[in-house]
C-alpha positions as CSV (number, residue, x, y, z in Angstrom):
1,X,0.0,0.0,0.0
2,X,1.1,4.2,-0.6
3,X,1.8,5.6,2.8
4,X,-1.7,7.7,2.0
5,X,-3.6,4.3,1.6
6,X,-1.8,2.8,5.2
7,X,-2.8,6.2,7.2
8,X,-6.0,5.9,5.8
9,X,-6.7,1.9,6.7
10,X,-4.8,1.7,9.8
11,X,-4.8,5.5,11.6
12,X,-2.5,5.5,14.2
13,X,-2.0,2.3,14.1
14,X,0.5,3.2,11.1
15,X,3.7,3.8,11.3
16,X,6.8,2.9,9.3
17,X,8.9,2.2,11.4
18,X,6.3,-0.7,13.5
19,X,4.3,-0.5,16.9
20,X,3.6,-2.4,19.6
21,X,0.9,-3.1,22.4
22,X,0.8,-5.0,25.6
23,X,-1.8,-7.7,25.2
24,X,-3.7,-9.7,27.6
25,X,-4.2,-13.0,26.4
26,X,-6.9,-14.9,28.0
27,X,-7.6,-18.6,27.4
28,X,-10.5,-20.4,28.3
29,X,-10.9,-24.0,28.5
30,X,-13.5,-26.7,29.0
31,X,-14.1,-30.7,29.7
32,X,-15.3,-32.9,32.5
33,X,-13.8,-32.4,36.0
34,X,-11.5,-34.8,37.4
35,X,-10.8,-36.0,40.7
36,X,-8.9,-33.1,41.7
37,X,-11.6,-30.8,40.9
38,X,-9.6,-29.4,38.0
39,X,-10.8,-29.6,34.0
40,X,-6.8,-29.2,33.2
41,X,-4.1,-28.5,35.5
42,X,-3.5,-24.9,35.1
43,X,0.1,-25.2,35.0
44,X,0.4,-27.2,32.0
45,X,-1.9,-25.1,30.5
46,X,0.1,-21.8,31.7
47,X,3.8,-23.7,30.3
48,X,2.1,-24.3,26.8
49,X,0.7,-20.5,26.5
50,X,4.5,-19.6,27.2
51,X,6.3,-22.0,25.0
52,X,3.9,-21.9,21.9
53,X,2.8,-17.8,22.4
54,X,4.6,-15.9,24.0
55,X,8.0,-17.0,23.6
56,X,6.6,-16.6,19.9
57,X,5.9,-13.3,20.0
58,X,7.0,-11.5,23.1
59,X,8.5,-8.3,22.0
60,X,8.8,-9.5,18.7
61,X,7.9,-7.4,15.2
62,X,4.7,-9.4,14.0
63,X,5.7,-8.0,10.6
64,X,8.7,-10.1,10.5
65,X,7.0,-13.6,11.7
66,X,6.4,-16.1,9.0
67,X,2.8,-16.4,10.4
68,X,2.2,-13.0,9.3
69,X,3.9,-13.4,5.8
70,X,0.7,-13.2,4.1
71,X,-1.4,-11.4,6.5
72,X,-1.2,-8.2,8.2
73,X,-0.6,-8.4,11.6
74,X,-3.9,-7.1,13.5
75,X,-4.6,-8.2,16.8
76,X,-7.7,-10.0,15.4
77,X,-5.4,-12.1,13.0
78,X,-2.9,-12.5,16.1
79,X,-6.5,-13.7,18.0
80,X,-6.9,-16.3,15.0
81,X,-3.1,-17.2,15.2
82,X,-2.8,-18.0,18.8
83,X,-6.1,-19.8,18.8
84,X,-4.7,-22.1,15.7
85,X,-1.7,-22.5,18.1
86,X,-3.2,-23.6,21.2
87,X,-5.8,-25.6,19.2
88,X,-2.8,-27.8,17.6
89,X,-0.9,-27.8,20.9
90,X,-2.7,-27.8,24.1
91,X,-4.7,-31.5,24.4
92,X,-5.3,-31.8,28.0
93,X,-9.3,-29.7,27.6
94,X,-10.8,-28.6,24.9
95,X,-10.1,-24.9,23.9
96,X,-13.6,-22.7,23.8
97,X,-12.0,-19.4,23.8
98,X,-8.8,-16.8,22.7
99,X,-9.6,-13.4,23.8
100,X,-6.3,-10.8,23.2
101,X,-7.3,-7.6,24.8
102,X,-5.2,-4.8,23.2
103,X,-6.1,-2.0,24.8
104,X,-8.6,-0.7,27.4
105,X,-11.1,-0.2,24.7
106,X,-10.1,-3.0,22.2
107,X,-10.6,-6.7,22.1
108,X,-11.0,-9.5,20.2
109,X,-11.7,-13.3,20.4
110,X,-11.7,-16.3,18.8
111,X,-14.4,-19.4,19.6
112,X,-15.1,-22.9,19.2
């Protein structure tokens, strides 16, 4: 795109030399309880959202990720992204939700 046609699509968002934002990333899980009470055990859960997200992408330019070789790098593609992630990755529940807050005002999920 011109520089014209980015400031007009993406407002502040655009900037040539790259941006960033401090997401939240919150996953939500479901399946039967087990005899600890739990659907998953958290921690496994918590040690696959580090290894396969945000080691990933943690201070990273989305731009430059092969994920995001054919896709601009929103936070509602990132949403879709992570979600494909985890759904490959994490087998102990079954994922039914990727919400990546951006900002106060913005958010976006993903569901089953």
């Amino acid at each position: 795109m011109s520089a014209e046609e980015n400031r007009t699509t993406y407002g502040k968002c655009n900037n040539p030399h790259g941006h960033g934002h401090n997401y939240v990333l919150e996953v939500t899980v479901s399946g039967q309880v087990d005899g600890n009470g739990m659907v998953c055990n958290l921690v496994d859960l918590d040690n696959c959202v580090h290894r396969e997200v945000v080691t990933r992408f943690d201070l990273e330019n989305l731009n430059m990720r092969p994920e995001f070789a054919s896709a601009v790098p929103t936070t509602e593609n990132l949403c879709t992204v992570i979600y494909d992630i985890l759904k490959r990755t994490f087998r102990q529940a079954h994922l039914e939700r990727v919400r990546l807050e951006e900002t106060m005002m913005n958010a976006f999920e993903i569901s089953s």
